[in-house]
C-alpha positions, 0 to 999 in steps of 0.5 A: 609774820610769825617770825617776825613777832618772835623777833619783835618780842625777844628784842623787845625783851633783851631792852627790857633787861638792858633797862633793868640791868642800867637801873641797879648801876645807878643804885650804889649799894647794889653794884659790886666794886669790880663788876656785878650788881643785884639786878631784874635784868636776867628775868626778860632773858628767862621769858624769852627761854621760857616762850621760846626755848634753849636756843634762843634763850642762848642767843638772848642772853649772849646778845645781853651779855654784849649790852651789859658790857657796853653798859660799862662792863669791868675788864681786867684780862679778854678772858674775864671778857668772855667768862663774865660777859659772854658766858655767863648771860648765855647760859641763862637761856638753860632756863628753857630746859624748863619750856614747857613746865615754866609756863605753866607751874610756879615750880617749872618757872622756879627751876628754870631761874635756878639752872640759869642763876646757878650757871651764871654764878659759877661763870662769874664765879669761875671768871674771879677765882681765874682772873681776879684772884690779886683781889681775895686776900688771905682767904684764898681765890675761891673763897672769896670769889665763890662765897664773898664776892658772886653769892651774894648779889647773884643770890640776892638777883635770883631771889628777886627773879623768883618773887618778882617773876612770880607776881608778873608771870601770869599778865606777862604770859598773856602777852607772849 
């Protein structure tokens, strides 16, 4: 019966965050021209690592880097597939380094946010300066993929993981 509830609740979770992730595409000012939007939808992967742990945040993540891909995710080499898709929502599950703080401090629960949104901004990042670098002009692939292009959303997205996260944190707990 256990197993079963954990089950039950990281699916439940990953569709919470494959909802949240669909809402910022249909919000234009949001979404990135090649990929990319200021979302929520990393916040249900974070309850998952936070509850759970490293492993199954890993696997939470990759299996909503697969729905953000069926969601309408932008290709433009297999590699790009793997680094903006399948790395960079796996790595979310780091948050559950934090395990055993996150639920209980605001602090925990901030740096948890802060190792998974950093990580996957340098696989977005990374992804840009390796596979979208005929997009950078003249100030370079690593300027405009690490500064111009991923910072801001992923920065905007962190952000409100943080504030939002923080104001449900405590109901959400409860349930978990």
């Amino acid at each position: 019966m256990k197993e079963t509830k954990r089950i039950t609740e990281i699916a439940v979770l990953i569709a919470i965050a494959g909802v949240l992730e669909a809402i910022s595409t249909f919000i234009p000012f949001l979404h990135m021209p090649q990929g990319g939007s200021a979302s929520l939808g990393m916040l249900p992967i974070f309850f998952i690592a936070y509850k759970y742990g490293v492993k199954d945040g890993l696997i939470a993540g990759f299996i909503f880097g697969i729905i953000n891909f069926g969601l309408g995710g932008f290709v433009i080499h297999w590699g790009s597939i793997i680094f903006d898709y399948f790395l960079a929502f796996t790595v979310l599950g780091f948050a559950g380094v934090f395990k055993d703080s996150a639920l209980q401090s605001n602090k925990g629960f901030i740096k948890g946010i802060l190792l998974g949104g950093f990580l996957r901004y340098l696989m977005h990042s990374l992804s840009g300066v390796i596979f979208f670098s005929q997009f950078a002009g003249t100030e370079g692939a690593f300027i405009y993929s690490f500064i111009f292009y991923n910072l801001p959303y992923m920065t905007i997205s962190v952000v409100l993981c943080i504030i939002i996260g923080l104001a449900v944190k405590d109901r959400i707990i409860q349930y978990l």
